[in-house]
GUMIZA-733424 format. One record per residue (C-alpha): x, z, y negated; residue in three letters; residue number from 1. Coordinates in nm, 2 decimals, decimal comma. Layout:
REM GUMIZA-733424
<site><x>X</x><z>Z</z><y>Y</y><rest>ALA</rest><nr>NUM</nr></site>
...
END
This chain:
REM GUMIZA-733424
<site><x>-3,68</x><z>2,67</z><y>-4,39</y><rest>UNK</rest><nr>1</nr></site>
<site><x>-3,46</x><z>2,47</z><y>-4,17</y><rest>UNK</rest><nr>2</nr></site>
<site><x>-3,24</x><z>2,74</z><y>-4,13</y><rest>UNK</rest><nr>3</nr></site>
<site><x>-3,52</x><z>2,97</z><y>-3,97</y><rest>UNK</rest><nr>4</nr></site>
<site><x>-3,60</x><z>2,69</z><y>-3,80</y><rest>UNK</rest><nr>5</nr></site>
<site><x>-3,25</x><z>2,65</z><y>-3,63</y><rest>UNK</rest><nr>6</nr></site>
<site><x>-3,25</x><z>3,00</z><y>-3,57</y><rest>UNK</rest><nr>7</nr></site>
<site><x>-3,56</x><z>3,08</z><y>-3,36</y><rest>UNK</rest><nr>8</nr></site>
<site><x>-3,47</x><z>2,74</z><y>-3,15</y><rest>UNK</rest><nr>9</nr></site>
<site><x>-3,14</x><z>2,90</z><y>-3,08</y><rest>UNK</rest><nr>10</nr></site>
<site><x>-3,31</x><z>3,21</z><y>-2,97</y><rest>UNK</rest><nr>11</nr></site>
<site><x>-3,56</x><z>3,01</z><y>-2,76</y><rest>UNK</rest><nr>12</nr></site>
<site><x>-3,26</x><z>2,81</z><y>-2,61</y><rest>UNK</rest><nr>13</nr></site>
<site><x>-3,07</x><z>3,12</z><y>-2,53</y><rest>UNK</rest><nr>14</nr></site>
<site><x>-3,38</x><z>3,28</z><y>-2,35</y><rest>UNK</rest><nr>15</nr></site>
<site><x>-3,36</x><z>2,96</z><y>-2,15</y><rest>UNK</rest><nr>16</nr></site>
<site><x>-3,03</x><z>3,00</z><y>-2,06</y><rest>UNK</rest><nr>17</nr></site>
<site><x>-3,12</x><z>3,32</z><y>-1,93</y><rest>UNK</rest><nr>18</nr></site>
<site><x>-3,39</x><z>3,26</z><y>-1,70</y><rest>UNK</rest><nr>19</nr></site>
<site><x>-3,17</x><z>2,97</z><y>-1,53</y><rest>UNK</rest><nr>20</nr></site>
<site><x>-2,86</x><z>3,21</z><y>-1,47</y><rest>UNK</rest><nr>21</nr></site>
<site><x>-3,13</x><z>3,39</z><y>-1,34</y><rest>UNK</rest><nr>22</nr></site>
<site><x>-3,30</x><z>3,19</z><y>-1,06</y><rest>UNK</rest><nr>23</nr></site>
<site><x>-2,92</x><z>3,00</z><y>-1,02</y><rest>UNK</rest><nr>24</nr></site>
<site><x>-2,68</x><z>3,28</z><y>-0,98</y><rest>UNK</rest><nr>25</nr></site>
<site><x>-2,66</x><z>3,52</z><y>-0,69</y><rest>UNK</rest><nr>26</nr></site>
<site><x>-2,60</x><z>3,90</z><y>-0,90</y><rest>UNK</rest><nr>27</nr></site>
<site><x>-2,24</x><z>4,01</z><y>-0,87</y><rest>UNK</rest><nr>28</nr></site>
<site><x>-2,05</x><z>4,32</z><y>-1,07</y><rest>UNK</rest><nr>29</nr></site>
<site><x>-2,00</x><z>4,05</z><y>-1,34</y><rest>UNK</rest><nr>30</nr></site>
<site><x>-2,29</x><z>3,93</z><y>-1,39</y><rest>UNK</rest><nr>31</nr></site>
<site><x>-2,50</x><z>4,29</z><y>-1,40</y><rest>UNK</rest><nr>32</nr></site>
<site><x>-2,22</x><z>4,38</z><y>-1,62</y><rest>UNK</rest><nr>33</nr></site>
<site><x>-2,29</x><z>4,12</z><y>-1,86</y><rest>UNK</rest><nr>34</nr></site>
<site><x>-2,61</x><z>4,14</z><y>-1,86</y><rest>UNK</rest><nr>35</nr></site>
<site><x>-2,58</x><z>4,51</z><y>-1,93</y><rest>UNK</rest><nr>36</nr></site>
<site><x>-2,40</x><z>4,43</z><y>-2,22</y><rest>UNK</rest><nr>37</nr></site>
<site><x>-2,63</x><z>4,12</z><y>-2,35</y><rest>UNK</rest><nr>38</nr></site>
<site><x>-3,00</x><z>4,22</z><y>-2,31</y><rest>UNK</rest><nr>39</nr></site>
<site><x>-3,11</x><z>4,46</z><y>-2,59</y><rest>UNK</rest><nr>40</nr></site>
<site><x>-3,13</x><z>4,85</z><y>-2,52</y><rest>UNK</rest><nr>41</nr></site>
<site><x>-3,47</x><z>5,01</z><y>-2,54</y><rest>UNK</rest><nr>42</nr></site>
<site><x>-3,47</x><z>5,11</z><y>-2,93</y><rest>UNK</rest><nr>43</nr></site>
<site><x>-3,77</x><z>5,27</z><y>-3,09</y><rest>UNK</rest><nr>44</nr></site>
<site><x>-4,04</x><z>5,06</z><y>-3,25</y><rest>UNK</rest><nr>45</nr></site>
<site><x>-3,89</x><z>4,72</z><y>-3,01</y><rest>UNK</rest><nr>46</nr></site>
<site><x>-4,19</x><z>4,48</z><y>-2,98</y><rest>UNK</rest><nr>47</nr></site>
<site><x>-4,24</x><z>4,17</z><y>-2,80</y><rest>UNK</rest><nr>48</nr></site>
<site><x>-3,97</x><z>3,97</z><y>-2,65</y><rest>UNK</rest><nr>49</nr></site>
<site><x>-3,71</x><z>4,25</z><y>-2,73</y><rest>UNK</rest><nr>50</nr></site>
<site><x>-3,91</x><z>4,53</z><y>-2,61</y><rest>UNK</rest><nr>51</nr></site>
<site><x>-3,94</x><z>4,28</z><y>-2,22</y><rest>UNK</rest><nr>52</nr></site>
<site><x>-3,59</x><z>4,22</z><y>-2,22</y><rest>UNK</rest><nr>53</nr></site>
<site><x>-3,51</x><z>4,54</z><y>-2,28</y><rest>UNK</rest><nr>54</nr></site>
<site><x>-3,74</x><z>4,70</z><y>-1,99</y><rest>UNK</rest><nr>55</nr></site>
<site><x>-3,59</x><z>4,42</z><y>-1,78</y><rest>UNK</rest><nr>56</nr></site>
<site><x>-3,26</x><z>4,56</z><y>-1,88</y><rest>UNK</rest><nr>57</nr></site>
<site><x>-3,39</x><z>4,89</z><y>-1,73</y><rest>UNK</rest><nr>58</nr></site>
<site><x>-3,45</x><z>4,76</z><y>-1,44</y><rest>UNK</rest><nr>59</nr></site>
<site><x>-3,08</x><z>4,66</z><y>-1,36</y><rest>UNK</rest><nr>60</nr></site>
<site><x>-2,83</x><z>4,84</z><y>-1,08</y><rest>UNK</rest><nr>61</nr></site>
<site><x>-2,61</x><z>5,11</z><y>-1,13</y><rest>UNK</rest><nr>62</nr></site>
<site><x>-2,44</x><z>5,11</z><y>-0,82</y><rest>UNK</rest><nr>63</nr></site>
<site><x>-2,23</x><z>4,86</z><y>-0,62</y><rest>UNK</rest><nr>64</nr></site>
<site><x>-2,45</x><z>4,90</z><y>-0,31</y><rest>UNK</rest><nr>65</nr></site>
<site><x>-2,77</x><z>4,84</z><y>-0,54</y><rest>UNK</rest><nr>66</nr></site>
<site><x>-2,57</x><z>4,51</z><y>-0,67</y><rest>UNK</rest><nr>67</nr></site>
<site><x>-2,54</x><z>4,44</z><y>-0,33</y><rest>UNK</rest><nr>68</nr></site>
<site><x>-2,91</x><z>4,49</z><y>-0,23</y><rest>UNK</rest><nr>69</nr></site>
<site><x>-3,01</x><z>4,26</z><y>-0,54</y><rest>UNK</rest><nr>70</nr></site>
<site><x>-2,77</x><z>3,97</z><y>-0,38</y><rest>UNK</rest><nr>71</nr></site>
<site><x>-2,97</x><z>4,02</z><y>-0,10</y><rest>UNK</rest><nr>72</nr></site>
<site><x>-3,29</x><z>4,03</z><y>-0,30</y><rest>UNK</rest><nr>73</nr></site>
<site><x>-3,20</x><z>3,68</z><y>-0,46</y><rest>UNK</rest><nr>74</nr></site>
<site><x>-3,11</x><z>3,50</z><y>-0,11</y><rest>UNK</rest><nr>75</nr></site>
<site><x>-3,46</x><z>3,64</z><y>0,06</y><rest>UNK</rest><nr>76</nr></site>
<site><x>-3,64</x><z>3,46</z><y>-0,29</y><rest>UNK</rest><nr>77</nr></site>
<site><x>-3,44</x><z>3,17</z><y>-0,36</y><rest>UNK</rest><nr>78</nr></site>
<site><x>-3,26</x><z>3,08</z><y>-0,03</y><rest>UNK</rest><nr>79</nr></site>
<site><x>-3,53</x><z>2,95</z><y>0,16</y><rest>UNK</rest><nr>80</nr></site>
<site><x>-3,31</x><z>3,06</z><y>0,44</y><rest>UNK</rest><nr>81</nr></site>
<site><x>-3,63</x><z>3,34</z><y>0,65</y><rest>UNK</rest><nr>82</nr></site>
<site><x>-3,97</x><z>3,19</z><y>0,79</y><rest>UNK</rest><nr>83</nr></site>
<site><x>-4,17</x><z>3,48</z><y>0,65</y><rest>UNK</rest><nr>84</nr></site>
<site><x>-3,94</x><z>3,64</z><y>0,44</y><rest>UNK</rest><nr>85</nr></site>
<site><x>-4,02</x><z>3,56</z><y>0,09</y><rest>UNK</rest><nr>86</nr></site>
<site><x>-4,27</x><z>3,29</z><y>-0,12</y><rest>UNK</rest><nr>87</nr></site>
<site><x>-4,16</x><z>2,92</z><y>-0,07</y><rest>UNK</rest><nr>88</nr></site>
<site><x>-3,79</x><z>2,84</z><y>-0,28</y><rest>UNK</rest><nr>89</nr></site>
<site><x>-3,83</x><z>2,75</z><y>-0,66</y><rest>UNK</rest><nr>90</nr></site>
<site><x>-3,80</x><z>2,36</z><y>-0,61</y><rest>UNK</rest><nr>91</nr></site>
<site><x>-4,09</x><z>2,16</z><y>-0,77</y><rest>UNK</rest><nr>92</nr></site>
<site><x>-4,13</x><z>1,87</z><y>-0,51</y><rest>UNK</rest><nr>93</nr></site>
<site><x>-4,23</x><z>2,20</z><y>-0,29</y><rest>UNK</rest><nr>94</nr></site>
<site><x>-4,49</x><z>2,30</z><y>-0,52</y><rest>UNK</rest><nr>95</nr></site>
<site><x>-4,65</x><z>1,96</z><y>-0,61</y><rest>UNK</rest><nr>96</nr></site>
<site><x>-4,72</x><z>1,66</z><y>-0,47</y><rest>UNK</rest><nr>97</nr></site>
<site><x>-4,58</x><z>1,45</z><y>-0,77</y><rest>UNK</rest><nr>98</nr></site>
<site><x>-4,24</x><z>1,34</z><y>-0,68</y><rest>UNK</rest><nr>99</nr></site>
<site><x>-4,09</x><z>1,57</z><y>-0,91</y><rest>UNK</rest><nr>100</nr></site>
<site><x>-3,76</x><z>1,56</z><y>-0,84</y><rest>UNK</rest><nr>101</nr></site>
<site><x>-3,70</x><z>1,17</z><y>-0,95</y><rest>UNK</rest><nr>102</nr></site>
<site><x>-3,91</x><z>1,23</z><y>-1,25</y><rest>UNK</rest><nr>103</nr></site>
<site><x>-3,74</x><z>1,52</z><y>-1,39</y><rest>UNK</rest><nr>104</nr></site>
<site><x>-3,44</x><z>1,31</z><y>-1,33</y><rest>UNK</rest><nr>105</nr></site>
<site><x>-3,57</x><z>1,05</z><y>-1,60</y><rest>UNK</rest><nr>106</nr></site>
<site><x>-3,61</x><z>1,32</z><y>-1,83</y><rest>UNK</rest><nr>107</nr></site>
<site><x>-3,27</x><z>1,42</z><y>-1,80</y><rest>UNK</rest><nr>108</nr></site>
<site><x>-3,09</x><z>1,05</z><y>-1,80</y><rest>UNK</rest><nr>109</nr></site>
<site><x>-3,37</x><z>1,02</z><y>-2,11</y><rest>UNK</rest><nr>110</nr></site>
<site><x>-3,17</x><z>1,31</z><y>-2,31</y><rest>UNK</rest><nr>111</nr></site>
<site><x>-2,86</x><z>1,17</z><y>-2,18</y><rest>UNK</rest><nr>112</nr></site>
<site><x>-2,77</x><z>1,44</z><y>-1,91</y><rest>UNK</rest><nr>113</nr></site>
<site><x>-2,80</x><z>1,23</z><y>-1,60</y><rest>UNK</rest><nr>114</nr></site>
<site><x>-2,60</x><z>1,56</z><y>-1,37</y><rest>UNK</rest><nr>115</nr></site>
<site><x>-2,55</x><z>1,86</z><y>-1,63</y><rest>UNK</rest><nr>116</nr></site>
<site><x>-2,67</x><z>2,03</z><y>-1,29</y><rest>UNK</rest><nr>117</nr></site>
<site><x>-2,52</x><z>1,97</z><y>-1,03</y><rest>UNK</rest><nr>118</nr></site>
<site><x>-2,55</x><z>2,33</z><y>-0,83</y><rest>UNK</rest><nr>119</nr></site>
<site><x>-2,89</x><z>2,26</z><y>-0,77</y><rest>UNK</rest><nr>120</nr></site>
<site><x>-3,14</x><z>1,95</z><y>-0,71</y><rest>UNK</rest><nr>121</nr></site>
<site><x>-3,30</x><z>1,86</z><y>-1,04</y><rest>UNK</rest><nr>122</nr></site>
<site><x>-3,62</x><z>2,00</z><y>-0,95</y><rest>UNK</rest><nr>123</nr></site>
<site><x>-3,48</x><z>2,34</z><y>-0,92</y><rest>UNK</rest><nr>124</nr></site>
<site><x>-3,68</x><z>2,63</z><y>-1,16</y><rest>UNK</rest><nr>125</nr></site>
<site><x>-3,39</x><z>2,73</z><y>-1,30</y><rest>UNK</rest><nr>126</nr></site>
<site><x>-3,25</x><z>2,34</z><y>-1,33</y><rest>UNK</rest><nr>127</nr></site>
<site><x>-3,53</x><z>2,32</z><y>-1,52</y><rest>UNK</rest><nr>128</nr></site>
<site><x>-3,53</x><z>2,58</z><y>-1,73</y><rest>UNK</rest><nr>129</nr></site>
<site><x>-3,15</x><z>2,49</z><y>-1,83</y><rest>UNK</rest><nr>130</nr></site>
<site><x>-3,26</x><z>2,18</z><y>-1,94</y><rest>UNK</rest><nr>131</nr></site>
<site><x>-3,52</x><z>2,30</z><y>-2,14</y><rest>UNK</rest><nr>132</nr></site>
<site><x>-3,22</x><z>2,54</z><y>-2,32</y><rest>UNK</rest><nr>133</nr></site>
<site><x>-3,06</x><z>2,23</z><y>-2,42</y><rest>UNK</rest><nr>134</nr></site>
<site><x>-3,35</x><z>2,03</z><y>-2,56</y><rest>UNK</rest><nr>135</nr></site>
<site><x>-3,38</x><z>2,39</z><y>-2,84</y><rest>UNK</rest><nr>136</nr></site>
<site><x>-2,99</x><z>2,38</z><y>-2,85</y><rest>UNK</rest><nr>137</nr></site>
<site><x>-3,03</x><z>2,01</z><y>-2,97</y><rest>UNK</rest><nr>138</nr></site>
<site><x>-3,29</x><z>2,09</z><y>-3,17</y><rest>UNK</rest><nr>139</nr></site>
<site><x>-3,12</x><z>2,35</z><y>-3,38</y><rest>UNK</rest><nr>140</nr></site>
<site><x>-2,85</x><z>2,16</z><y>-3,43</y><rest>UNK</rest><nr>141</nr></site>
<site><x>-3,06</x><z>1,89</z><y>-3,56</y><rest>UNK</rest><nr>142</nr></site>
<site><x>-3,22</x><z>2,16</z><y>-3,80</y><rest>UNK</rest><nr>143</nr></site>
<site><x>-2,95</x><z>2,31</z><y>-3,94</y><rest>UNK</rest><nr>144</nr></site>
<site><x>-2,83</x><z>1,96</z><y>-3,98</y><rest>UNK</rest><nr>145</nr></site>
<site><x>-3,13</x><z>1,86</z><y>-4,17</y><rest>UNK</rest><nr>146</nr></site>
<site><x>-3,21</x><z>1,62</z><y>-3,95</y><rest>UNK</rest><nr>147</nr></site>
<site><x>-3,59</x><z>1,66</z><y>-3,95</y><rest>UNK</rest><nr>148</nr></site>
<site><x>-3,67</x><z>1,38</z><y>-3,75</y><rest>UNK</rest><nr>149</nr></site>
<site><x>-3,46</x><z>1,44</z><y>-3,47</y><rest>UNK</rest><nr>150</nr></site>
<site><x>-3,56</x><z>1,80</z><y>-3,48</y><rest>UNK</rest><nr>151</nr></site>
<site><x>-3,92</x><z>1,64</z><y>-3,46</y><rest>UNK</rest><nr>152</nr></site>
<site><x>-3,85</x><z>1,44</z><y>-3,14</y><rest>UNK</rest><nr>153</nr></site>
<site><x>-3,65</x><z>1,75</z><y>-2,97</y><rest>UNK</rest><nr>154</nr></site>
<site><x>-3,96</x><z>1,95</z><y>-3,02</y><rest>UNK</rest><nr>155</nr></site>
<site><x>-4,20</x><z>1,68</z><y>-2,84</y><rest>UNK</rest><nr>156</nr></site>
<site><x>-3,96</x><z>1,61</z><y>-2,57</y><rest>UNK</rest><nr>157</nr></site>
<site><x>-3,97</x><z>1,99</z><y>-2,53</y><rest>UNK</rest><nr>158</nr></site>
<site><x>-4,31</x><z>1,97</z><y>-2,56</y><rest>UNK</rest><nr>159</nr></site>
<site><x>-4,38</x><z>1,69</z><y>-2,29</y><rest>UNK</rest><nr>160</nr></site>
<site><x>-4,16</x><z>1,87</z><y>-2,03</y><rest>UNK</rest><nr>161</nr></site>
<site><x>-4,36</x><z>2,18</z><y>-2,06</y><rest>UNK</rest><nr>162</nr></site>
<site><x>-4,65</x><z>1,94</z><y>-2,01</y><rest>UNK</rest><nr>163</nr></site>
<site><x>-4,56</x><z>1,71</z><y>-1,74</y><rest>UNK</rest><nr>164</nr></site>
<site><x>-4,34</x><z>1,96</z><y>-1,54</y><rest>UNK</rest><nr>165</nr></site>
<site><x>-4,28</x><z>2,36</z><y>-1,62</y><rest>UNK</rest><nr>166</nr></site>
<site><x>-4,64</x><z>2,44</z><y>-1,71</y><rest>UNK</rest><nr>167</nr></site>
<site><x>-4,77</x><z>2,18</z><y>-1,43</y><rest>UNK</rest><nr>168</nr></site>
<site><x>-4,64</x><z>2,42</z><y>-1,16</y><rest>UNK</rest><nr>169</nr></site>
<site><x>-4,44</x><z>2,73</z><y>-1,28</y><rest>UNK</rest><nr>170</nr></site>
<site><x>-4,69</x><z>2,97</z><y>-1,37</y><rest>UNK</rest><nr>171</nr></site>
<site><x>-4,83</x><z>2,95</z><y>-1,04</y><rest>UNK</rest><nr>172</nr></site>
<site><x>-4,47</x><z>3,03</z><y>-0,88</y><rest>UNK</rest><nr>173</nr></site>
<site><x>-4,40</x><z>3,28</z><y>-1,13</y><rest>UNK</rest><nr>174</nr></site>
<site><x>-4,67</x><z>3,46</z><y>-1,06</y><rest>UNK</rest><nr>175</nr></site>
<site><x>-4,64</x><z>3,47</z><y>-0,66</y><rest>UNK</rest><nr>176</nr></site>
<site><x>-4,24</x><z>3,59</z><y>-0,76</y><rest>UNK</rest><nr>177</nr></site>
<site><x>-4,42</x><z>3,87</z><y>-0,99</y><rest>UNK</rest><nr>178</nr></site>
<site><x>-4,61</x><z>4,02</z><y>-0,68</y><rest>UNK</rest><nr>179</nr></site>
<site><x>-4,34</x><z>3,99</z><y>-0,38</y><rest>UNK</rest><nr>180</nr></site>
<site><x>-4,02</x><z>4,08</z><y>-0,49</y><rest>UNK</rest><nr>181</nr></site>
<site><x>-3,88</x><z>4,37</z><y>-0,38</y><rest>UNK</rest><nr>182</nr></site>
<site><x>-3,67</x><z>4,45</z><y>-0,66</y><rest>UNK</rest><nr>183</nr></site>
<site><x>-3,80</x><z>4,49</z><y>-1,01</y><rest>UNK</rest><nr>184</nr></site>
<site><x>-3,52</x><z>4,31</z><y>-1,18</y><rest>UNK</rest><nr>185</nr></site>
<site><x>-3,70</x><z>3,96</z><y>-1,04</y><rest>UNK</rest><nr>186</nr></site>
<site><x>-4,06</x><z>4,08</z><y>-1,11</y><rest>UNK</rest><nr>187</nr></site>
<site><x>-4,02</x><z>4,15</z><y>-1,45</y><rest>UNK</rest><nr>188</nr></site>
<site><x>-3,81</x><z>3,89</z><y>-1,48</y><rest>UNK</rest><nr>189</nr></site>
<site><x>-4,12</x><z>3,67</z><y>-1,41</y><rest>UNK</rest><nr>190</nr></site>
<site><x>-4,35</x><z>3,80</z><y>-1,62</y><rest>UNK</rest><nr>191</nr></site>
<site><x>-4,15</x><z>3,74</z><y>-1,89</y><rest>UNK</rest><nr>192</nr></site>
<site><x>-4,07</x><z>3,35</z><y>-1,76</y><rest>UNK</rest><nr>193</nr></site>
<site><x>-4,46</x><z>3,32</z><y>-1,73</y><rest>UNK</rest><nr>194</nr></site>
<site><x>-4,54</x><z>3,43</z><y>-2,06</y><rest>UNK</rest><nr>195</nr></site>
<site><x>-4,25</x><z>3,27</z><y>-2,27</y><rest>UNK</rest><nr>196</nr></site>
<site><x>-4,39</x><z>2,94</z><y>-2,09</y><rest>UNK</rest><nr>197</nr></site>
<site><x>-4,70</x><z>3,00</z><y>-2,28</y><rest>UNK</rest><nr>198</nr></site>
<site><x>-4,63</x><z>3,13</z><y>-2,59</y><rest>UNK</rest><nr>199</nr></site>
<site><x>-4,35</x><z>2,88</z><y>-2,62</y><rest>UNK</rest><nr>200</nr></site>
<site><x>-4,62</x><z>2,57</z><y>-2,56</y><rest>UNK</rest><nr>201</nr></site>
<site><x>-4,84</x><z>2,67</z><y>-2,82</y><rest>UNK</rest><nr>202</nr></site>
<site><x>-4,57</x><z>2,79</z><y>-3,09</y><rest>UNK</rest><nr>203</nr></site>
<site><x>-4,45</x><z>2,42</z><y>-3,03</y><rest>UNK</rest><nr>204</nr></site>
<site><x>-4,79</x><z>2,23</z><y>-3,06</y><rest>UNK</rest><nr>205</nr></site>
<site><x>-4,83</x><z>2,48</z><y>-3,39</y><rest>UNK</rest><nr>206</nr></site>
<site><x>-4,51</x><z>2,34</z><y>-3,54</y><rest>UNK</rest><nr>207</nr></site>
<site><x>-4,59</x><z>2,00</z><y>-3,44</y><rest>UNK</rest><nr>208</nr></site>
<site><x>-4,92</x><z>1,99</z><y>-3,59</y><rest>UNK</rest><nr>209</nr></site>
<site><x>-4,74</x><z>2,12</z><y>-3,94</y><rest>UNK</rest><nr>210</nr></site>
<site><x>-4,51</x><z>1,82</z><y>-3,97</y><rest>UNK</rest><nr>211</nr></site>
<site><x>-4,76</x><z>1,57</z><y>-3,94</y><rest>UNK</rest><nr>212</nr></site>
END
């Protein structure tokens, strides 16, 4: 059991991961390149998270001028940098009117990562969601180490940063990013965010409720 355990964490880490290279990396040859390589191909009879990652792997450049046009893409989104150009930058403290960026500082210092980040302010979506890669990285470990009880604690600090932070103000962003971006890479990309959120919260409060 632990094993499965460990496993799906490691998935839901590396899906993580991939939203934060995501929203923190402008696209370059080697990035499409590896993401070409890394997300699954449409295969016959895909379902749900491979089937999205694959149609979001459809949705990558061919060219070096459409490469070019998604860098652009990604600046006009994440930047901040045009008055009317895109939806306000993926920073929480923008979002909310918590001070979000010290508290989601006190959740990394918590886990011991007091700068794992430091391309971005802590409040950053895809700070974030890094963070939130390494809390299931931890917690497979912990699993395949058959340390239940700090695979226990890794799942409720992953469960109280969904709480207190992603689900208090991503969805709403997500779904803004859905509807204005020009390129389809970054409006499938969150959909699937937005619904991993979601699904992730209640697969978490599901396991939870099993080891008590």
């Amino acid at each position: 059991m632990s094993a499965g355990l460990a496993s799906v964490a490691a998935g839901r880490s590396a899906l993580y991961w991939l939203f934060a290279d995501m929203l923190l990396t402008s696209p370059d040859d080697i990035l499409i390149a590896r993401l070409a390589r890394d997300l699954p191909g449409a295969e016959e009879g895909a379902e749900g998270r491979s089937r999205e990652l694959a149609a979001l792997r459809e949705t990558l450049p061919r060219e070096r001028a459409d490469t070019a046009a998604m860098a652009v893409e990604f600046t006009r989104l994440f930047g901040g940098l045009t008055r009317n150009g895109g939806p306000a930058p993926p920073y929480e403290s923008l979002h909310r009117e918590t001070p979000a960026r010290e508290s989601a500082g006190e959740f990394y210092a918590k886990a011991g990562l007091v700068s794992f980040e430091a391309g971005a302010p802590s409040d950053h979506l895809g700070v974030e969601f890094r963070f939130m890669g390494l809390l299931c990285h931890g917690e497979s470990a912990s699993w395949r180490a058959g340390r239940t009880r700090e695979a226990r604690a890794a799942l409720a600090d992953e469960r109280d940063f969904l709480d207190w932070h992603l689900l208090a103000w991503a969805p709403d962003y997500l779904a803004v990013l859905e509807r204005e971006a020009r390129h389809a890479f970054y409006g499938v990309l969150a959909g699937i965010a937005a619904r991993a959120l979601a699904s992730d919260r209640a697969a978490i409060e599901e396991l939870l409720a099993e080891m008590n």
